[in-house]
C-alpha positions in Angstrom: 0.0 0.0 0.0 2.7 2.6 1.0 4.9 1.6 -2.2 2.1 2.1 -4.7 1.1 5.6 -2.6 4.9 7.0 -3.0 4.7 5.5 -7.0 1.6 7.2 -7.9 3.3 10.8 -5.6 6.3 10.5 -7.6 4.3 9.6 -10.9 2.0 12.9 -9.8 5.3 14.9 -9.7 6.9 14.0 -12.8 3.8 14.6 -14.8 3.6 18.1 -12.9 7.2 18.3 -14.1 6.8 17.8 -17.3 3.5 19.7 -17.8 5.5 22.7 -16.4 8.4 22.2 -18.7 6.3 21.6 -21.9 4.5 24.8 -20.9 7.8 26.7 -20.3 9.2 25.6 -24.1 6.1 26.1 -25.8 5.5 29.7 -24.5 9.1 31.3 -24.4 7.5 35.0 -24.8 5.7 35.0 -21.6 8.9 36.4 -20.4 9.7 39.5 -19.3 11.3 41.5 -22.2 15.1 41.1 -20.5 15.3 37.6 -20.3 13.4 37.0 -24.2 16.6 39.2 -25.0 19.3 36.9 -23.1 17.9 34.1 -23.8 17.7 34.3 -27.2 21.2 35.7 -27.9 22.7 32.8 -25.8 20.9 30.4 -27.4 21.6 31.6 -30.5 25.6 31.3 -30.4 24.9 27.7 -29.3 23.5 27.1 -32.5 24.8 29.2 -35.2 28.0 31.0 -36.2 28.1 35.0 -35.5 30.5 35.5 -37.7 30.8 34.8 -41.3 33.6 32.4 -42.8 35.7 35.0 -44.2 35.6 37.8 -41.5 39.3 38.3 -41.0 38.4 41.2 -38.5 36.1 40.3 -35.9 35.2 42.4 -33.1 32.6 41.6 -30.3 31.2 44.0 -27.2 30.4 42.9 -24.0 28.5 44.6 -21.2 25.4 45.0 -19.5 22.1 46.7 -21.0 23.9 50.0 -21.7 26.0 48.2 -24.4 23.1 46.5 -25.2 21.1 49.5 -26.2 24.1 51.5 -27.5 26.5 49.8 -29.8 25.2 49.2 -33.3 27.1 46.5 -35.0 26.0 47.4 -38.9 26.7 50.9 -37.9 30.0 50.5 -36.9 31.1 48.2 -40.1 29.7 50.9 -41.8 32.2 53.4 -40.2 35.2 50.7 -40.5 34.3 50.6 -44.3 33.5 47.3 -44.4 36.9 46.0 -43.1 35.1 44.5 -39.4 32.7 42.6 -39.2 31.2 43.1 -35.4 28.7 41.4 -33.0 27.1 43.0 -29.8 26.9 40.2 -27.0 25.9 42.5 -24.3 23.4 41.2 -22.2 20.6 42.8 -20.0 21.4 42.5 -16.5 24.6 41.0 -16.4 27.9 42.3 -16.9 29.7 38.3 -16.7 31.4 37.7 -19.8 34.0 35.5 -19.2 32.0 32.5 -19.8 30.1 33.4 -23.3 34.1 34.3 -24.1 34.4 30.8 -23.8 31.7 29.8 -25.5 33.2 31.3 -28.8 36.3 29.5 -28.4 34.7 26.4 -27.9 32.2 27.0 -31.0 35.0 28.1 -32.8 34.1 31.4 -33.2 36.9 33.3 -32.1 36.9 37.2 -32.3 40.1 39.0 -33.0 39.2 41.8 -31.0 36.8 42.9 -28.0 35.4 45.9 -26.3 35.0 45.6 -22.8 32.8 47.7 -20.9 32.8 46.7 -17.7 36.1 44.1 -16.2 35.8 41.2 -14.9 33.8 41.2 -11.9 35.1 40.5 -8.5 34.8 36.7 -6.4 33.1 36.2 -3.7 34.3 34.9 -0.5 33.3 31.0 -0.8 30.9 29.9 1.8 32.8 26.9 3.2 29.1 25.5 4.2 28.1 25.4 0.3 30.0 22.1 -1.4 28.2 23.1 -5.4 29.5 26.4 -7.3 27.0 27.8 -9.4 24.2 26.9 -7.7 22.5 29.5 -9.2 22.9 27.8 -12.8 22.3 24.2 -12.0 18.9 25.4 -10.5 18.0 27.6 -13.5 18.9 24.3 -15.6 16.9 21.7 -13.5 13.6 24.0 -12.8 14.1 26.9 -16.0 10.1 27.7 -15.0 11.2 28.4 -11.5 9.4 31.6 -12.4 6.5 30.7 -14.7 3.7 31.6 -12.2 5.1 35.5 -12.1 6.1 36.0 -15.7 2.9 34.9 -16.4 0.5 37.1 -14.0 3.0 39.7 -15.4 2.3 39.2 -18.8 -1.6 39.2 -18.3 -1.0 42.4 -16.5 1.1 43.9 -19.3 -1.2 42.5 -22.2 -3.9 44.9 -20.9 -2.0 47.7 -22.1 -0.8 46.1 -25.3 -4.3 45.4 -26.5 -4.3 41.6 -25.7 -2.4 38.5 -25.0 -2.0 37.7 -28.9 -0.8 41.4 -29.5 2.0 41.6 -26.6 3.4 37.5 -27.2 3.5 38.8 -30.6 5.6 42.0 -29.8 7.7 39.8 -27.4 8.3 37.4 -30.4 9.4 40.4 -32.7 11.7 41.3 -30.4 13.4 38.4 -30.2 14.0 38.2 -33.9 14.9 41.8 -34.3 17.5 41.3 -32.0 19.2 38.3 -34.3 18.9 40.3 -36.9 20.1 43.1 -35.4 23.6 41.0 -34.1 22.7 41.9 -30.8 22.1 45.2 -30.7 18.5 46.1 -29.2 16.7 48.8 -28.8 14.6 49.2 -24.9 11.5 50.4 -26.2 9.5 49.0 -23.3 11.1 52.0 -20.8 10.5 54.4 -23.4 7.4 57.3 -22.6 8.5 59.9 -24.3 7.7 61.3 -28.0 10.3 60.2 -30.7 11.8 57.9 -27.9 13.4 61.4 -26.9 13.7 62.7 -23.0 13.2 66.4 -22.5 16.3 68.8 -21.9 14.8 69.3 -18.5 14.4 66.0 -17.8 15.5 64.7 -14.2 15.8 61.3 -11.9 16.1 60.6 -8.2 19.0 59.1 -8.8 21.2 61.8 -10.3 24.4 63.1 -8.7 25.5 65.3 -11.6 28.1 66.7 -9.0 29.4 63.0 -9.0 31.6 60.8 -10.7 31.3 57.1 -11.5 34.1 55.1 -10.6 35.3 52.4 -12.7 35.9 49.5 -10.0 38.4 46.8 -10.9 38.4 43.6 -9.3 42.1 42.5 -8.3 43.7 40.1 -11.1 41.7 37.2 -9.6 41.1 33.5 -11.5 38.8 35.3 -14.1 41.6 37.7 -14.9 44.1 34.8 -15.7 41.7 33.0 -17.5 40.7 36.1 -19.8 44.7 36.4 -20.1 45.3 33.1 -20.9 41.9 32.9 -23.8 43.8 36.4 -25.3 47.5 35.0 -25.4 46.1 31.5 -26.5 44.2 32.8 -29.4 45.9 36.6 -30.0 42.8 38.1 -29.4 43.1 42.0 -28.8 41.0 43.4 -25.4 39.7 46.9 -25.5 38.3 48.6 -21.9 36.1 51.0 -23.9 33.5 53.7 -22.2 30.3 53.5 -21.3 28.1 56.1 -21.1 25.3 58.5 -18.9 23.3 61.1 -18.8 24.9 64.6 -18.6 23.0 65.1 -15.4 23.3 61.7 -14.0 27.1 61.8 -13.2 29.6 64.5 -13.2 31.0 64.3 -17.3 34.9 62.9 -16.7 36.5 63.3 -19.9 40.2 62.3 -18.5 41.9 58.7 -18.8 41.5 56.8 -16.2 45.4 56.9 -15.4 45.1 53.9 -12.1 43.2 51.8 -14.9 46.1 52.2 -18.1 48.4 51.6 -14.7 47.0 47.9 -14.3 47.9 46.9 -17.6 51.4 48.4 -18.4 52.5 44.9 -18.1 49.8 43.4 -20.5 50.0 44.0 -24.3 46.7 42.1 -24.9 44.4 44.5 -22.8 44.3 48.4 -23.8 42.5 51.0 -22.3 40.7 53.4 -24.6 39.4 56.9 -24.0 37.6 58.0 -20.6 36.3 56.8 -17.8 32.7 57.5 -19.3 30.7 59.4 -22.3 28.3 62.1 -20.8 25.3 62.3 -23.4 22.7 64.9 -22.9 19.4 64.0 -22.2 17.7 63.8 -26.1 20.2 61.0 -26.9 18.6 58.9 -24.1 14.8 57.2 -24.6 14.8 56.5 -21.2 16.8 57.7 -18.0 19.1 55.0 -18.4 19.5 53.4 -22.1 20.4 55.6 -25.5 17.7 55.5 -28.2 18.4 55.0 -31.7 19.9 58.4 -32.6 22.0 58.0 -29.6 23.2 54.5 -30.3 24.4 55.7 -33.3 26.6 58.5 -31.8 27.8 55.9 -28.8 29.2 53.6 -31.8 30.4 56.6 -33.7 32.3 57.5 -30.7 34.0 53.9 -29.7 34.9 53.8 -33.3 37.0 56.8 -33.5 38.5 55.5 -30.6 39.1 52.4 -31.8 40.4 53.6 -35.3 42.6 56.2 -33.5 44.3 53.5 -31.7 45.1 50.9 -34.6 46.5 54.3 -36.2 49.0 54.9 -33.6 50.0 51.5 -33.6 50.6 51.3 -37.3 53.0 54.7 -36.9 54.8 53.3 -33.9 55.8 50.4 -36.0 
């Protein structure tokens, strides 16, 4: 009796498993607009090549949702004439990027160069109490509708201001695809309430200290920094720290080299530092109080360009 009541429990669960799951993968745009993004830009470099077989330049970007929303990878081929063919692998609400670098390797897809927005982020102190690293991962791999229940009350809620459930999953679904075609780049329309995607001149946030500067932090050379210096040596990949950018009255502009940054890396010829701390963009180049819209994505990528161009120049005349 107790054997067939713990076989029909564990039957009961692994049908409530699988009805979960089967939901989960038939319904991917449920999601909140951030994770459709990630998702679909990791899983496409599992699948497919980003670059094409007779690239000889290729450059990738990695960041967080700034990158994300600002560099424009057409764009910048554009401005290279056609001699770099780029990818944007910035992804909303992360700024890890260690692992998708090795993901290329391992697919074979191997950039020669990349901007880095943000450094490799720093360790923290190992719990001796906790016996499984990235416990965070397995569980997202083992349950990924750990979060079904919300992402879907959020949806409903959402799809009453996108005139229906079949209008917003449609949306969400466009996004997705825009943002292959787009090699990454995307633009955050769902934070944009402004005409032409545009914030006023007066515009203001609680959050803004333009008296303030933003201090790039850099984690000490821990295991991520050796393995980053180990994938560029390897595979003589070139590293860029690059700027990122805000809002003129968000932070204090700081137009000077960061000179403690250039400091770390006197020793190593793989990683250069380019440019400023940060760009400061005013206000109408931003369709939200955080991301750049389209005109200022273009002016973002104009600017990392002539950075970037300005720097193979100066190496060409020093040799």
């Amino acid at each position: 009796m107790f054997l067939r009541r713990l076989s029909f429990t564990i039957a009961l669960g692994i049908a409530f498993y699988i009805g979960l799951l089967t939901v989960h993968n038939m319904f991917p745009y449920i999601r909140a607009g951030s994770i459709i993004i990630g998702s679909e830009k990791q899983g496409f470099i599992n699948r497919e090549p980003i670059f094409p077989p007779n690239a000889k330049r290729r450059l990738v970007i990695f960041g967080d949702s700034l990158a994300l929303a600002g560099f424009i990878p057409a764009f910048f081929d554009e401005l290279s004439g056609g001699t770099i063919y780029s990818y944007n692998l910035a992804m909303p609400g992360s700024r890890k990027f260690i692992p998708l670098m090795e993901r290329l390797i391992d697919k074979g897809q191997i950039p020669t160069d990349i901007f880095i927005t943000y450094p490799w982020e720093e360790l923290s102190k190992k719990n001796p109490l906790v016996f499984i690293d990235n416990d965070r991962q397995i569980i997202d791999t083992l349950v990924p509708f750990r979060h079904l229940i919300r992402n879907l009350s959020i949806f409903l809620y959402r799809s009453q201001e996108k005139g229906g459930i079949r209008k917003l999953y449609d949306e969400n679904k466009q996004s997705a695809k825009e943002v292959l075609e787009n090699r990454g780049y995307y633009f955050v329309a769902g934070q944009s309430f402004y005409e032409n995607d545009q914030l006023p001149d007066d515009f203001s946030w609680t959050s803004d200290h333009s008296e303030k500067f933003v201090e790039l932090r850099v984690a000490p050379k821990n295991i991520l920094y050796k393995k980053l210096t180990q994938m560029l040596e390897t595979h003589s990949i070139n590293a860029y720290i690059v700027p990122v950018y805000y809002r003129e009255g968000a932070a204090k502009p700081n137009p000077e080299p960061n000179v403690e940054l250039i400091k770390a890396f006197d020793n190593n010829s793989n990683i250069q530092v380019l440019g400023s701390e940060y760009f400061s963009f005013p206000n109408r180049l931003f369709s939200d109080p955080h991301h750049l819209n389209r005109n200022g994505a273009k002016i973002y990528t104009t600017k990392l360009w002539e950075l970037y161009s300005k720097h193979l120049q100066n190496s060409i005349s020093t040799h």
